[in-house]
C-alpha positions as CSV (number, residue, x, y, z in Angstrom):
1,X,20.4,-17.3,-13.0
2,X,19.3,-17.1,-16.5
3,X,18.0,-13.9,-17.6
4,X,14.4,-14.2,-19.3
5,X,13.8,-11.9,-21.7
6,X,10.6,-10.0,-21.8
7,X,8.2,-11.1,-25.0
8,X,7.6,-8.5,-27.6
9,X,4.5,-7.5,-27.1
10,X,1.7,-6.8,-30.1
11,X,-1.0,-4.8,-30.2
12,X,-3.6,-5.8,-33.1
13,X,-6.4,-3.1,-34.2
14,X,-9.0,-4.6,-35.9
15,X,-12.1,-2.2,-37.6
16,X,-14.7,-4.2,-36.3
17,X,-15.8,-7.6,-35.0
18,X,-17.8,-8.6,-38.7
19,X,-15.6,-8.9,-41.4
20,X,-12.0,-10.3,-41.1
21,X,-12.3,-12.2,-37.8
22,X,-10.4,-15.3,-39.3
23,X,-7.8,-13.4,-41.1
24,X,-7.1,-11.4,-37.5
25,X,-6.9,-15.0,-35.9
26,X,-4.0,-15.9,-38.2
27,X,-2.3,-12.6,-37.4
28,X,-2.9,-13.3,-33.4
29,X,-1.8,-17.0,-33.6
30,X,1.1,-15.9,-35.6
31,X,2.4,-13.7,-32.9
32,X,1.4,-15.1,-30.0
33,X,4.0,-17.6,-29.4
34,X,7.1,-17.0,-28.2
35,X,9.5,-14.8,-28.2
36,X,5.6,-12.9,-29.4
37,X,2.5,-11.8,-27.0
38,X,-0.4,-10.8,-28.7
39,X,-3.4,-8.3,-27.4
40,X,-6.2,-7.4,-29.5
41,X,-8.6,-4.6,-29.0
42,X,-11.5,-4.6,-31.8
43,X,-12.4,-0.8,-32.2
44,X,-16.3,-1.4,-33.1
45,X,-18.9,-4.2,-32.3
46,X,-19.8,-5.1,-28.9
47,X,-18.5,-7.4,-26.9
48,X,-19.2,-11.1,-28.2
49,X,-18.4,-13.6,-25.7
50,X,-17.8,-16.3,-28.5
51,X,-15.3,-14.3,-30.8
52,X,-13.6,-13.7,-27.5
53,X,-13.0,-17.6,-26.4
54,X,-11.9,-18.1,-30.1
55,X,-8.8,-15.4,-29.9
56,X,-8.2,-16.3,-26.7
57,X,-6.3,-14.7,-24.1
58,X,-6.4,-10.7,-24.3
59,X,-9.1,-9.2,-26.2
60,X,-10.7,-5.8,-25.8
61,X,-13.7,-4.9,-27.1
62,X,-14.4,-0.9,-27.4
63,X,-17.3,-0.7,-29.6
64,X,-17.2,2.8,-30.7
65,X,-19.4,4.5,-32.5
66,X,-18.8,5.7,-35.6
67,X,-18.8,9.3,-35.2
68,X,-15.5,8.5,-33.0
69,X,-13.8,6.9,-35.6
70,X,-14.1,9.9,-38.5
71,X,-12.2,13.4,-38.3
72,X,-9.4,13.5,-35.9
73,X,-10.1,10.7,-34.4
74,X,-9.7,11.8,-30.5
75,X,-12.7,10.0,-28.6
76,X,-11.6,6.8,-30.3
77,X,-7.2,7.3,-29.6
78,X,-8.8,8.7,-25.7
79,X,-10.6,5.3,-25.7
80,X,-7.4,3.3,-26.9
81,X,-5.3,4.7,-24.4
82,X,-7.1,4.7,-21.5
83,X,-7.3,0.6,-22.5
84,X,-4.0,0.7,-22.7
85,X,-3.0,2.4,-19.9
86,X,0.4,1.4,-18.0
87,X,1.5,-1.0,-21.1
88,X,3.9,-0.4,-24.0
89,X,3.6,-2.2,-27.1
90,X,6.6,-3.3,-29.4
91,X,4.2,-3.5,-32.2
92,X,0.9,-2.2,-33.4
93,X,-0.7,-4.4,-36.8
94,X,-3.1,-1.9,-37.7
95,X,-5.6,-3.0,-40.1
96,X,-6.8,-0.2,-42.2
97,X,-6.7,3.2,-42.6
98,X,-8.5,4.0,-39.3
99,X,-6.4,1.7,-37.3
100,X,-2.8,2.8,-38.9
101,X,-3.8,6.5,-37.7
102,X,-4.7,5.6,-34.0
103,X,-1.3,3.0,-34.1
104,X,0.9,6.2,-35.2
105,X,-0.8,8.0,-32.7
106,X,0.3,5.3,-30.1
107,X,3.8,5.8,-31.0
108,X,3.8,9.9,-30.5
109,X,2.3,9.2,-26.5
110,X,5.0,6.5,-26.5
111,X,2.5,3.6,-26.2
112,X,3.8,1.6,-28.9
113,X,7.3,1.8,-31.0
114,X,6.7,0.5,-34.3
115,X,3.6,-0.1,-36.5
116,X,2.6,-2.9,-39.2
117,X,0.1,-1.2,-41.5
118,X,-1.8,-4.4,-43.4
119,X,-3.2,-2.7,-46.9
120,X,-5.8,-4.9,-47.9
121,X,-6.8,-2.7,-51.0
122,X,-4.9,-1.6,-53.7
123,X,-5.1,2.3,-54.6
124,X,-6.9,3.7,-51.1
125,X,-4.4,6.1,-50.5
126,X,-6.1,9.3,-51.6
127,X,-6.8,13.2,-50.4
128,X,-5.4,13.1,-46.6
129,X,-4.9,9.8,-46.3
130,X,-2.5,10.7,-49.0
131,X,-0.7,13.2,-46.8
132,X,-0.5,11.1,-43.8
133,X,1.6,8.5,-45.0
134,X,3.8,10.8,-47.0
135,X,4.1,12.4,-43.9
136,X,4.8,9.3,-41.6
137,X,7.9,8.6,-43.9
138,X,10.1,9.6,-41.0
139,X,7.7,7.5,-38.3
140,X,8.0,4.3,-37.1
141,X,6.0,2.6,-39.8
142,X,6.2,-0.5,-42.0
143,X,3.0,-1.1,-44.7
144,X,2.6,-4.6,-45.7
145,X,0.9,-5.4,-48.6
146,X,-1.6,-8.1,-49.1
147,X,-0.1,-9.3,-52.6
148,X,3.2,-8.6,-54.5
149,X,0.5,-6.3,-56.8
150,X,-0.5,-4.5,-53.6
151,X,3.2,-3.9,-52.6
152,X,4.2,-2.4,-56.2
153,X,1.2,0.1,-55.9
154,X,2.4,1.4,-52.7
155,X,5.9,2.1,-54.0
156,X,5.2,3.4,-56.8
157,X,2.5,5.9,-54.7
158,X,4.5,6.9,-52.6
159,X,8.2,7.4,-54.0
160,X,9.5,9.4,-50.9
161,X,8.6,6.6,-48.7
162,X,11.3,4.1,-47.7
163,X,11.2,1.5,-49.9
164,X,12.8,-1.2,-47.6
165,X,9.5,-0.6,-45.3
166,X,7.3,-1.4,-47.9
167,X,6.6,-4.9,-47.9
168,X,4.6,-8.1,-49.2
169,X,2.9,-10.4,-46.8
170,X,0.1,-12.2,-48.9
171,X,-2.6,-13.5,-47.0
172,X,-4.0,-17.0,-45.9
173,X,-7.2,-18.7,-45.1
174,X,-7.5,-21.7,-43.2
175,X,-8.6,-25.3,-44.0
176,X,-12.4,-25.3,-43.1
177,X,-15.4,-28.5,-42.9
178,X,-17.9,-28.3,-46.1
179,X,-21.5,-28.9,-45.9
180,X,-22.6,-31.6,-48.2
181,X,-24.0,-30.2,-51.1
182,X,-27.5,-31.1,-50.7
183,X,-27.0,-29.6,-47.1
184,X,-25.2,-26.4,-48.4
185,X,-27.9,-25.6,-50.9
186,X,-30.7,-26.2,-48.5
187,X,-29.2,-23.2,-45.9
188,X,-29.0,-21.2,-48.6
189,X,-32.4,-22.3,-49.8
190,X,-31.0,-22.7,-53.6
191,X,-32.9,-25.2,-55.9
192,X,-31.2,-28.2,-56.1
193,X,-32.1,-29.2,-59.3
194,X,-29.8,-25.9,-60.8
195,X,-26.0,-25.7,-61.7
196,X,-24.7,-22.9,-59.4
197,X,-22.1,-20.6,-59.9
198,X,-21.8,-18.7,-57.0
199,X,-19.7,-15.8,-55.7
200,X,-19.3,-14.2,-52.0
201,X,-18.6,-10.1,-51.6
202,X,-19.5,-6.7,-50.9
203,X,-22.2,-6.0,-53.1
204,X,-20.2,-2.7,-53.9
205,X,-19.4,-1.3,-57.5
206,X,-15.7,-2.3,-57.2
207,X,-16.7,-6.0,-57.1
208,X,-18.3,-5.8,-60.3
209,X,-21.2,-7.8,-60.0
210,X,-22.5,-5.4,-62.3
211,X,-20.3,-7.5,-65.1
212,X,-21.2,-10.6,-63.7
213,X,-24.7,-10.0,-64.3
214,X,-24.7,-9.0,-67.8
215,X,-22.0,-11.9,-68.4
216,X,-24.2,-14.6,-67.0
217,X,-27.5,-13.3,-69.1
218,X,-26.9,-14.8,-72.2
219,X,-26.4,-18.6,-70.4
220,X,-29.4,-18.0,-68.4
221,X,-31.9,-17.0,-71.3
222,X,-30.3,-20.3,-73.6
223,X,-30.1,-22.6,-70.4
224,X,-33.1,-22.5,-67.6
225,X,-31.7,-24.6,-65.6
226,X,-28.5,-22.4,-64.5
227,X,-28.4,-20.5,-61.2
228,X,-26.4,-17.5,-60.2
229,X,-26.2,-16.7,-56.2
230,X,-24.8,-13.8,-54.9
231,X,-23.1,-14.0,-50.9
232,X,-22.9,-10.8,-49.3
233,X,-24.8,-7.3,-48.9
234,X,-23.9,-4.2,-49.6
235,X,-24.9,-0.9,-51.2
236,X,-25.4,-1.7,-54.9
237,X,-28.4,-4.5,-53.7
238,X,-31.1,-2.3,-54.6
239,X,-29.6,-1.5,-58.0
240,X,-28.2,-5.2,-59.0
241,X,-31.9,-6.6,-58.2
242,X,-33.0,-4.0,-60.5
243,X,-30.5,-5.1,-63.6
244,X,-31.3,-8.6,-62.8
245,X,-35.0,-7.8,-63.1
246,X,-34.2,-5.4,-66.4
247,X,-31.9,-8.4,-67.8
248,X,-35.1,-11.2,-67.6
249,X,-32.5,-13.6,-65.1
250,X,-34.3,-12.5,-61.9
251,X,-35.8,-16.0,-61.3
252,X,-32.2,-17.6,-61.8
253,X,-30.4,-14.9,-59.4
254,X,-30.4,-15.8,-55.7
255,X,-29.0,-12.7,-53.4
256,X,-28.3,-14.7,-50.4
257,X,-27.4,-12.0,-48.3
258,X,-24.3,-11.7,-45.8
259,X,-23.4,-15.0,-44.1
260,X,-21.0,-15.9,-41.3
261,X,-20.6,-19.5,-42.2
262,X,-19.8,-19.0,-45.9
263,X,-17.0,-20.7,-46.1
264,X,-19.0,-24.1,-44.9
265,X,-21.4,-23.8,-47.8
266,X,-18.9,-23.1,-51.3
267,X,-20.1,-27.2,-51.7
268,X,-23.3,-25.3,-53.3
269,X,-21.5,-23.7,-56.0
270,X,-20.3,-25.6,-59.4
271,X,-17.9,-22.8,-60.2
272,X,-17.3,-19.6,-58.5
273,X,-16.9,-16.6,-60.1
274,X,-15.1,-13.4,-58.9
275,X,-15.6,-10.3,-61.6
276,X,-13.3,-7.3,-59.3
277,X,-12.7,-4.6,-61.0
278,X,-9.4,-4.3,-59.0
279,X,-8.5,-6.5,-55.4
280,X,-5.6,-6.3,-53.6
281,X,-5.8,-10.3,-52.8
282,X,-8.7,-11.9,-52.7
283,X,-10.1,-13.9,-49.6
284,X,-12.8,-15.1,-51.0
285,X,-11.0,-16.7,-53.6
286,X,-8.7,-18.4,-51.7
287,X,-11.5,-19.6,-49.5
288,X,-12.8,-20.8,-52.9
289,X,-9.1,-22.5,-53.8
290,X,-9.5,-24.3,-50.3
291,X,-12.7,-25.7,-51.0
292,X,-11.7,-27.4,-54.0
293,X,-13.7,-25.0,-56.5
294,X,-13.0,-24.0,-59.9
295,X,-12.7,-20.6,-60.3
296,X,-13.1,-17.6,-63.3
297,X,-11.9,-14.2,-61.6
298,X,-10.5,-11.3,-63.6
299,X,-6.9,-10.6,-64.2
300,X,-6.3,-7.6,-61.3
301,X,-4.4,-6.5,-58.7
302,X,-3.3,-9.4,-56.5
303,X,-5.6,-12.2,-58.1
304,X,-2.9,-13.3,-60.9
305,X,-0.6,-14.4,-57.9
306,X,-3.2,-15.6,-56.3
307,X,-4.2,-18.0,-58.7
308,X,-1.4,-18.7,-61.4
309,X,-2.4,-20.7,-64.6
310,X,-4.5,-22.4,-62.6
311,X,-7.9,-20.8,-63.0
312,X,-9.6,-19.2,-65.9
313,X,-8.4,-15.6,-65.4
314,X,-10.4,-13.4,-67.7
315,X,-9.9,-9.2,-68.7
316,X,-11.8,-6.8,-66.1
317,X,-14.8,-5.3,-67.3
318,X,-15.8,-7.2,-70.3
319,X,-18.6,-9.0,-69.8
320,X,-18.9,-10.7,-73.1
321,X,-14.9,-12.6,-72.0
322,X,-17.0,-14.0,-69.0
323,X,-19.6,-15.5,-70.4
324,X,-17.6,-17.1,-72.6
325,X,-15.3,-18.1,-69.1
326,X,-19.1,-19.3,-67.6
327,X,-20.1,-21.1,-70.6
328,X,-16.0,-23.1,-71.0
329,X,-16.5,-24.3,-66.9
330,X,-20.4,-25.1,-67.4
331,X,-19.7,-27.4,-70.7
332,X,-16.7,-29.2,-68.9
333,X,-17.1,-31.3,-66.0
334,X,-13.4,-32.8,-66.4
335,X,-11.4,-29.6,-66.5
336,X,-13.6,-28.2,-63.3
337,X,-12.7,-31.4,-61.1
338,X,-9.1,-30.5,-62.2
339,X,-8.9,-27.3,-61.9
340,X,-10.1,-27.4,-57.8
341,X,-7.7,-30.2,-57.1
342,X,-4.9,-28.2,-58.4
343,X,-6.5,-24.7,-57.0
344,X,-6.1,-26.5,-53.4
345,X,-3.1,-27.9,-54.2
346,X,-2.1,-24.6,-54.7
347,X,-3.7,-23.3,-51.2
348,X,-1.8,-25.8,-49.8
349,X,1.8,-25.3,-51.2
350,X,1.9,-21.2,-50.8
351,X,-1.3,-19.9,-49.0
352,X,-1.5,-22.3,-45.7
353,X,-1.5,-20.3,-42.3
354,X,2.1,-22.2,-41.9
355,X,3.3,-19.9,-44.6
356,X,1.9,-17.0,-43.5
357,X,2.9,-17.2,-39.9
358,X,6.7,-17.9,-41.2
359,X,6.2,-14.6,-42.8
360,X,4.3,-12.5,-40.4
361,X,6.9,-13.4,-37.9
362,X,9.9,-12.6,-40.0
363,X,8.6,-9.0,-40.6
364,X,7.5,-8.8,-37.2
365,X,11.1,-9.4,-35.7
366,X,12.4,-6.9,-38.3
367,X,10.2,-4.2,-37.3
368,X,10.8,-5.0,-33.6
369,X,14.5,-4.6,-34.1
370,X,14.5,-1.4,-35.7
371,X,12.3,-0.1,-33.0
372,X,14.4,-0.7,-30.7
């Protein structure tokens, strides 16, 4: 008889069941094909019956609070274990801080052998979570950078760390249906009579919608008819309502608030604009690339990867090289059609899910080897 040989098996941690949920589909499909088996346990949000058929087979739900999740950690790693009770994982992808804790953790009870920790932000590695990973440079742990950028800034934080398990594994987004644009603007209840640029985020300080504001201000006061919406929520609302109010542009600002289906409605959007004061990749802008928009982002982090010569790439934190970025795309009807077909093109050739499963799976088989 032919011996079978057992798959290696993966256990994904994701935060929570809001944010992410596609990217964490491409890391399940990835490995969950042979010689891979996939199980993911989302540590908070309750159990959706929906997200569950789209992951398919094995998916846990814990939905801890968040008290469980801060300090040491212990209700939430007694919660994880007692879920995975009897079973022993080849590989934890941790996503996160939060999740590359419990994962280690996993390994010391002899749960799991080897962990993937995905850094999604460049320069979070601060204080104790400082000391943890200088301190896991002897544990069974890989970090995989989002972007090349994101890669480099691990290195170079953490020099006693083994360099060979610090990696790059840039991220993907898949193809996804638009919305016509009449049908786009209308969920998003945008005039249609506007030219939209439009950007999707965290409404936090490090996205710098701050700059974005002030940038688009002079357009708006010389041309009534342009539009700026803002997709997401976050903590800086209260305060970027306030600017737009103090700037005179209120009545040509949307804030459309957080939407699940997004990625369906970039047809809105003339241009979008992405003003990060630092990102490790940038999945909004590749959902962007994939709809076929033009795009102005600033020159951080992972973004210059992201997008080559591509896009208009303009100097973080000066407002007054955006606007003139705002007023090039607005003027020039020609260069935006090109610059979204070669922006897909671009998805196409280096940020597909093919790509990134080819990837994921290469690192995944490494890992798995050296655990055992």
């Amino acid at each position: 008889m032919v011996a079978v040989e057992r798959p290696l098996r993966v256990l994904h941690l994701c935060p929570d069941t809001r944010y992410l949920t596609e990217l964490f589909t491409l890391y399940r499909n990835a490995l969950d094909q042979p010689p891979f088996q996939s199980t993911l346990v989302f540590l908070r949000g309750k159990p959706d019956a929906a997200l569950a058929q789209h992951m398919g087979e094995r998916v846990q739900f814990l939905d801890l609070p968040r008290r469980a999740l801060e300090g040491l950690r212990l209700p939430a790693l007694w919660r994880l274990w007692r879920s995975c009770r009897g079973q022993r994982f080849d590989l934890v992808v941790a996503h996160r801080f939060k999740a590359l804790t419990l994962g280690l953790a996993l390994c010391r009870l002899r749960v799991a052998r080897h962990v993937l920790g995905v850094v999604h932000e460049i320069g979070q590695f601060d204080g104790r979570r400082r000391r943890v990973i200088e301190r896991a440079r002897t544990a069974p742990l890989t970090l995989l950078g989002v972007s090349e950028a994101a890669r480099v800034d691990l290195v170079v934080r953490f020099p006693t760390f083994p360099a060979a398990r610090i990696k790059a594994l840039p991220n993907a987004v898949e193809d996804h249906p638009l919305l016509s644009r009449a049908q786009a603007l209308a969920v998003l209840r945008l005039a249609p009579d506007r030219f939209w640029f439009g950007s999707i985020g965290r409404l936090v300080s490090i996205k710098g919608y701050d700059l974005l504001l002030r940038a688009f201000a002079p357009l708006a006061h010389e041309i009534p008819g342009l539009g700026l919406a803002l997709v997401g929520t976050g903590r800086e609302e209260a305060a970027l309502r306030a600017l737009s109010h103090d700037l005179g542009t209120e009545e040509q600002v949307a804030f459309c608030g957080w939407r699940a289906d997004v990625r369906s409605l970039l047809s809105a959007f003339e241009v979008c604009v992405f003003p990060s004061r630092d990102e490790g990749f940038g999945l909004a802008i590749a959902e962007a690339m994939v709809a076929e928009r033009p795009v102005i982002a600033s020159a951080v982090g992972g973004v210059p990867e992201l997008l080559g010569d591509e896009a208009l790439l303009v100097p973080p934190n000066e407002p007054a090289a955006l606007t003139a970025a705002l007023r090039r795309l607005y003027d020039d009807p020609a260069l935006r059609a090109a610059m979204g077909a070669a922006l897909r093109a671009r998805w196409q050739a280096r940020f597909s899910p093919a790509q990134f499963a080819t990837r994921l799976q290469a690192a995944a088989r490494e890992a798995a080897g050296a655990a055992r």
